[in-house]
N, C-alpha and C positions, 0 to 999 in steps of 0.2 A: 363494500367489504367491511367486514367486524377486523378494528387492526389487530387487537387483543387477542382476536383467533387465530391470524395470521401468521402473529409471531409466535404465539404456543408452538403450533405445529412444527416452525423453521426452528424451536428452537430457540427462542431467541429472549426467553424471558427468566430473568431468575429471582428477583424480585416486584412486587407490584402491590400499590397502597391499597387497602380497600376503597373501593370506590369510583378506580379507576374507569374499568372497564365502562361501568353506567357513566360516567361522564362523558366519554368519547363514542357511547352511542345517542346520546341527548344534544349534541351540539356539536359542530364544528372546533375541534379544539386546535389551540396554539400549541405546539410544544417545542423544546428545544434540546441541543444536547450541545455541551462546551467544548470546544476545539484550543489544543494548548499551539500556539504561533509560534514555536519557537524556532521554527523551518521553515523555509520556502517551499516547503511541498508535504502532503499527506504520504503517511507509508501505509502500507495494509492494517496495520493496528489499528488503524482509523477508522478503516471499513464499516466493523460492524454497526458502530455509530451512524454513523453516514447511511446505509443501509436501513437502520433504524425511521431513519426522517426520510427515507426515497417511499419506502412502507406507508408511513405517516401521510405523506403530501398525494400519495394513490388512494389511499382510503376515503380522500377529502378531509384532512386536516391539512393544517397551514405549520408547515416547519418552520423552524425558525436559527440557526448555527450561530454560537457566538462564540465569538473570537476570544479569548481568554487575553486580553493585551494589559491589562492592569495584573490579574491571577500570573501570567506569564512572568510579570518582571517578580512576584514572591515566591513562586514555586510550592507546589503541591504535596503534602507530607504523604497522601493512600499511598501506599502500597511501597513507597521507596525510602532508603536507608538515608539519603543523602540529598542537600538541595540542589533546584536547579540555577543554572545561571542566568542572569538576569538580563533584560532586553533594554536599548535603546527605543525611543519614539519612532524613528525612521525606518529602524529593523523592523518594528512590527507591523508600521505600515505597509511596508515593501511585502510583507509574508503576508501579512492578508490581501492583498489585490491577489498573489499567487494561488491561494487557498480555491478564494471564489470562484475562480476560473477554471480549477478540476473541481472545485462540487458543484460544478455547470453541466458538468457529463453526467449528474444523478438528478438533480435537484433542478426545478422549475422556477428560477428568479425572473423571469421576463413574463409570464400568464398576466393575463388582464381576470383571472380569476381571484375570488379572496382568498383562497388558499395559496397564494404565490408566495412564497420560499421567501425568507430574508436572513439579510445576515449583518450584526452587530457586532460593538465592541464595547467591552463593556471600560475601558480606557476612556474611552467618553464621556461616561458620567460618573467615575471614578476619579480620572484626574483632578478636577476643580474642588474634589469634596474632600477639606477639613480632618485633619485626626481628630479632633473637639468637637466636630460635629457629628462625626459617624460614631463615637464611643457615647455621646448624647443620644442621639437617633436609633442607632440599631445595636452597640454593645449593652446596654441596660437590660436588652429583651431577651440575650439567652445568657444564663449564669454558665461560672465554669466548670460547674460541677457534671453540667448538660456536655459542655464541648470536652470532658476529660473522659468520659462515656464511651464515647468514639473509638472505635476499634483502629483507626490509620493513628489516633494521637496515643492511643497506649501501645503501638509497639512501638513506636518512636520515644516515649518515653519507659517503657519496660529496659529486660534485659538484654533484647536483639542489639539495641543502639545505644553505642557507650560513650556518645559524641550526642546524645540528648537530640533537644530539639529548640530552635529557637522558636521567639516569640513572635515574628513574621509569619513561619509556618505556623504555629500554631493560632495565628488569626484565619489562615487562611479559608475557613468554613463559613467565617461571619461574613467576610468579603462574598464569598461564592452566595452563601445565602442571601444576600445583599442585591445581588445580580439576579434570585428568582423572585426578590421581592419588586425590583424595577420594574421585569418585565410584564411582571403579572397585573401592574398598577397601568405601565406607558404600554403595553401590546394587549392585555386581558392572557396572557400566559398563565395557563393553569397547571401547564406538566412539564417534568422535566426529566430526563432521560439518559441515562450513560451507564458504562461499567459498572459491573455491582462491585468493586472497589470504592465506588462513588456514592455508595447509597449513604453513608454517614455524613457528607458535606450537602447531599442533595435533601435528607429529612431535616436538614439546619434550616433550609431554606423556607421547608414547608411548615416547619414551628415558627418561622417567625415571622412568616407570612400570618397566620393562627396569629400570633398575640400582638400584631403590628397593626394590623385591619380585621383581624375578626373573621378573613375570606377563608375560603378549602383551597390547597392544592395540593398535588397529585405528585409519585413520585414511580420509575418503571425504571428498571435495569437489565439488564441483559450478560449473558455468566462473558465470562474471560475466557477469551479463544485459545483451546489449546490442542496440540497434536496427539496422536494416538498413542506416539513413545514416548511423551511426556516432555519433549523439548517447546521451547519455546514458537509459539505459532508469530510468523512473519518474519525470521531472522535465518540468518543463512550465513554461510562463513564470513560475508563479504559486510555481515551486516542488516540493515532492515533493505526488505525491496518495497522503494516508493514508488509511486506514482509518477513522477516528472522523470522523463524519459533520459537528462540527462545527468539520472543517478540509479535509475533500472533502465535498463532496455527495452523496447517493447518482447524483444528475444528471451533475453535472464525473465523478465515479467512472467511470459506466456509460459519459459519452463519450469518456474516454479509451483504454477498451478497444473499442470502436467505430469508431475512427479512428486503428488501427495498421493500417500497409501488409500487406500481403496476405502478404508474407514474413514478416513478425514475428508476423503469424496465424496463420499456420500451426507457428510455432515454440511460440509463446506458448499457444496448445491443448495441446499438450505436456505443457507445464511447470505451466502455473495450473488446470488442470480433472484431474477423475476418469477422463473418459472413457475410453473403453477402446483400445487400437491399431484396432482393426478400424472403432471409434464414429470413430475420427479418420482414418482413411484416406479412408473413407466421406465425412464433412465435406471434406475438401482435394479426393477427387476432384467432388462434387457441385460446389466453390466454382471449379475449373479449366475448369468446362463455363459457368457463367456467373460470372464473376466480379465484374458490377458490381451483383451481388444483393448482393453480401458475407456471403456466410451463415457463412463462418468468422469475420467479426466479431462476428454478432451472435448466435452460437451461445457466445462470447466472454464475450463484453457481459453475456448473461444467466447464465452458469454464475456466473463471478466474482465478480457485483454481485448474486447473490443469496446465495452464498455467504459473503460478507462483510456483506449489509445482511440484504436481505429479499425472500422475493418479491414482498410491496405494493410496496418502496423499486423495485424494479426494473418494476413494471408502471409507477409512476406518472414514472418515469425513462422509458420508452418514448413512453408518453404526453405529456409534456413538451417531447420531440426531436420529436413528433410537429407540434407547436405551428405553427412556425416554417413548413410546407409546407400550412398552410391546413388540417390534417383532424383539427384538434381542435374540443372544444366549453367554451360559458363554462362546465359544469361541471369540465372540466379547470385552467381558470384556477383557480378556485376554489381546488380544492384542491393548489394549488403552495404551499408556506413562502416568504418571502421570500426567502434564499439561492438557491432553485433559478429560482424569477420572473425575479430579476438575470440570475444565470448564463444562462437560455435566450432573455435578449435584452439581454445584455450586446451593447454598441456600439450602442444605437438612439438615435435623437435623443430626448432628455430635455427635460422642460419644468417648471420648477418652480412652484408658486401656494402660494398660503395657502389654510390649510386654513376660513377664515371664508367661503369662496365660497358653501360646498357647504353652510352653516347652512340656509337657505332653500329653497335646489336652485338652480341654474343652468341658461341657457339654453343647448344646446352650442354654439350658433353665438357667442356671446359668452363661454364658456369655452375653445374652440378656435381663435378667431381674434385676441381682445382680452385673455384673461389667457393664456393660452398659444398661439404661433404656429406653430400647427401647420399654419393656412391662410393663405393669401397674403390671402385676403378671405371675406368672409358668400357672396359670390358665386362663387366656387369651392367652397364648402364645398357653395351648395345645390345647382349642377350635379353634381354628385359624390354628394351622397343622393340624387338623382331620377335618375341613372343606377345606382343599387343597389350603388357603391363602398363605401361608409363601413361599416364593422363597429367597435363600442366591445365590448372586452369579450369577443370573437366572438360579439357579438350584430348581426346588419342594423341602419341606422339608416335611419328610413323618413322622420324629421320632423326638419330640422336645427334646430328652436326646441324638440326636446323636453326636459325640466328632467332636470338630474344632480345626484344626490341621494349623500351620505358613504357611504351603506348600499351602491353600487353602486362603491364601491372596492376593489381586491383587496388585504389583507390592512390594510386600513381605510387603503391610502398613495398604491396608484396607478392609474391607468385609462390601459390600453390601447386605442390609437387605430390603426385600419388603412384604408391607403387602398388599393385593389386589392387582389391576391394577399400580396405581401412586402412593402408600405411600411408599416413599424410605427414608430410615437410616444410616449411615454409620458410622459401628464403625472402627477408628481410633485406630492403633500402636503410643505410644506417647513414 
């Protein structure tokens, strides 16, 4: 496959050097894209990157992910008003073993082919190296009139930011640059690849590649994800939904990609799946004949969230959404975690008891009326079983005096109370 073409179509290109393309159809090329550590886990912002090098290493080129662990501890002036905080050696360690292990779900680090995935830090050959040597070595080769050029250093130095910029971040390009001249020298790295925020640190790299060695290399970005009303792509009230399941869910995960507008579906198949041009054409025009099936969601939903979790994480993520519209069973309660139970009935009325109720077993008309108010009275509760409303658990309640026992709590904390179709209750173990 032509990658050049691949990404045009998804999307996925918004700058790109001349020359590019004939490069990466002439040879096997290296490329890579920098990963900032500053987490034990990627969030979706990540993605397209990532994405990026899943593209790259199909096409037969050899990816390459570095760990930004030196860049991490000075922080990055594109795009932000403010620095970042700085890392420990061990923090960054700790985060990259974590890193590697979800870009194992995309990326091919174990092939015994040359194209097999690697991943570096550029902490490594960073650490031991000298301020006297790198301002010898590599600052001589771009003046600062070049690095003042920069569109991420002049809004940091403009009127946006009235708190300037220091002179860490404003190294920060010669460091990154520093990093495509390594690779390019110890890997034969000839491309480099991220947000077109990034293209003014990534053409640092490729000038000094030019007047360090005399070699070419190559520079491709890809536009900044954004949603169709113009809010932020990957953030939710709660914040970013990552990757490591225990700071998304596989649930919150699968509904976030479930519950993008139909525009951003259609964009977003693109960018985050394999599928083919023809696999996606097919998908937009089937979702354009009905659309409130949403099958570009939820062709969405499952590519993503299995690709990142699992296919259990994502049956039982269906199952879950499924809850809420009456057409699950108590063996699906069951096997919810606590996290995902909250999540798919987050906002229900809450009712707290002690857990000494349930020693003996309880009567439900006296655990639903008089330790938890979930009924107005005994007498609403029993017209309401003798009309075949009440389900505990999504099980019928046929006897409102029948005993409730600890064994019959979902993840030993709480029991689900439903009055008709959608009134759901839940009394809490406190």
């Amino acid at each position: 496959m032509n990658f050049v073409e691949e990404l045009t179509w998804r999307g996925m290109i918004h700058d790109i050097m001349p020359g590019t393309e004939d490069l990466l159809k002439k040879e096997m090329t290296t490329a890579y894209v920098g990963i900032d550590p500053t987490a034990d886990s990627l969030h979706i912002g990540h993605l397209v990157g990532v994405m990026m090098l899943k593209h790259l290493q199909a096409c037969g080129h050899r990816p390459v992910v570095l760990v930004g662990g030196a860049t991490g501890m000075i922080g990055d002036p594109s795009g932000k008003s403010q620095e970042r905080n700085l890392l420990d050696e061990p923090t960054l360690r700790r985060n990259q073993e974590a890193l590697k292990k979800q870009l194992s779900n995309f990326l091919d680090f174990e092939t015994e082919k040359p194209n097999k995935a690697l991943m570096v830090n550029n902490y490594d050959w960073m650490k031991d190296y000298s301020f006297l040597n790198f301002i010898r070595d590599i600052g001589k080769h771009i003046t600062v009139n070049y690095m003042m050029s920069k569109d991420s250093v002049k809004k940091r130095l403009g009127e946006e930011a009235k708190s300037g910029m220091s002179f860490t971040e404003f190294t920060y390009q010669l460091v990154q640059g520093y990093d495509f001249l390594f690779l390019y020298q110890d890997l034969g790295c000839k491309l480099q690849m991220g947000g077109s925020d990034q293209w003014g640190n990534i053409t640092t790299g490729t000038e000094l590649i030019r007047r360090k060695t005399g070699g070419e290399a190559f520079a491709l970005t890809c536009p900044l994800i954004t949603k169709a009303d113009g809010g932020k792509f990957g953030k939710t009230e709660q914040g970013n939904v990552w990757l490591d399941l225990r700071y998304t869910s596989p649930y919150k995960f699968y509904q976030f990609w479930l519950n993008v507008s139909d525009d951003d579906a259609a964009k977003y198949i693109k960018i985050f799946t394999m599928l083919t041009k023809q696999e996606v054409e097919a998908l937009i025009l089937e979702h354009s004949q009905a659309p409130h099936l949403r099958v570009l969601q939820k062709k969405l939903a499952e590519l993503v969230t299995t690709m990142v979790h699992s296919e259990a994480d994502y049956q039982l993520a269906v199952e879950a959404s499924g809850i809420l519209f009456g057409n699950a069973t108590a063996d699906t309660l069951k096997k919810l975690d606590e996290d995902t139970f909250l999540s798919v009935f987050e906002g229900v009325s809450t009712f707290d008891v002690s857990k000494d109720i349930f020693e003996k077993g309880t009567a439900f008309s006296i655990l639903a009326v008089e330790n938890a108010a979930v009924f107005a009275s005994k007498g609403e509760l029993r017209r309401l079983v003798q009309g075949g409303g009440i389900s505990i658990n999504k099980e019928k309640v046929n006897d409102s005096e029948m005993l409730i026992h600890a064994d019959q709590l979902i993840n030993g904390k709480y029991l689900l109370v439903q009055k008709g179709k959608k009134n759901y209750n839940i009394i809490r173990v406190v």
